[in-house]
N, C-alpha and C positions, 0 to 999 in steps of 0.2 A: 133669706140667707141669715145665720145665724151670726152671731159676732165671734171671732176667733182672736186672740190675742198673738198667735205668734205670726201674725199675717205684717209684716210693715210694707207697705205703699210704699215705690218710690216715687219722686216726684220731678221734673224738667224744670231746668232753671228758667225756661220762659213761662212755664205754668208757674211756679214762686212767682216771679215778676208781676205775671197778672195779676193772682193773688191779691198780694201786698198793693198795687196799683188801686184796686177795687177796694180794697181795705185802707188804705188814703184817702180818696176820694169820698168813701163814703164819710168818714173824721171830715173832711173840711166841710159837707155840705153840713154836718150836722153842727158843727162849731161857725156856721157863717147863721146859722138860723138861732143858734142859744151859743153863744160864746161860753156860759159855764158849761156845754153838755159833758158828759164825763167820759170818758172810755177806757178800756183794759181789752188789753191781746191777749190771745190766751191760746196758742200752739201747740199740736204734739207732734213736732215734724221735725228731722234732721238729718239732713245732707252727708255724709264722712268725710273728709279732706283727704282724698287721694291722693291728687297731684294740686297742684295750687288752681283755686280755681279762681280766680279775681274778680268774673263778671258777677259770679253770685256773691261776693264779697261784699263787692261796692252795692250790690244792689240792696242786702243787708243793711249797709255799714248808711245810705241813704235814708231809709226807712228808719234805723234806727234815730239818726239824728231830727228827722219827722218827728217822732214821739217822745224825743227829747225836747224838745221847743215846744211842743203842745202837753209834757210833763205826762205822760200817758205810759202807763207799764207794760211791760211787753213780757206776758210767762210762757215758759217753753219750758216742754215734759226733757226731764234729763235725759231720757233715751231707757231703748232697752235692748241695750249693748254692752254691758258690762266690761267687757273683754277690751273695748275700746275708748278711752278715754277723751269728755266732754270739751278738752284741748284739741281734740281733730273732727271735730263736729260745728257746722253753722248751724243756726246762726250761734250756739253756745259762745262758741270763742269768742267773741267779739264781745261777750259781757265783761262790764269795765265798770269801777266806783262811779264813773261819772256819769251813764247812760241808765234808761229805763230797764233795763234787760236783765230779767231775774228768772233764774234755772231753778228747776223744784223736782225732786225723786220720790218716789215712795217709798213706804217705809210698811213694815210684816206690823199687827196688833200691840206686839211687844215694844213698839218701837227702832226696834233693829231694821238698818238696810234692807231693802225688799231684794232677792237674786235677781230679778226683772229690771232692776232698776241702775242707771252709772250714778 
């Protein structure tokens, strides 16, 4: 299968749950064996906020605080939704000055806004 860019996956909030569960897990076994180990997240996945969704929220808003106590960055592709602002996307919204959670878009050679990109 080739790679296709306008393909986006969705995803179940018990599959995220997993996810993230499996991806905690693997951070503490590795922080219980070298307490400096390092780590960085690194996502190109996001939800739209429809209607409020609070289990995927919290399950977020959990994990987040995870990576905040262990100082571990969390990057997430801004999406490519243009049309739809990174305010009704998780885990986007929930990026805050105090948290690990840093949103990144592409950008055209020129440096200008990429049209793929929020």
């Amino acid at each position: 299968m080739e790679y296709n860019p306008d393909i986006n996956l969705l995803f179940t909030v018990p599959g995220m749950y997993n996810a993230l569960y499996k991806i905690r897990k693997h951070i503490e076994e590795r922080l219980q064996n070298d307490p400096n180990a390092k780590s960085v997240i690194n996502m190109s996945a996001e939800a739209e906020m429809r209607d409020s969704n609070t289990l995927l929220e919290s399950i977020f808003e959990g994990f987040l605080g995870f990576l905040k106590e262990n100082k571990i960055p969390f990057v997430v592709a801004a999406g490519n939704s243009p049309e739809v602002p990174i305010s009704r996307h998780y885990p986007h919204k929930l990026g805050k000055s105090d948290n690990t959670l840093i949103t990144v878009g592409g950008v055209n050679t020129d440096g200008t806004l990429c049209d793929c990109s929020v």
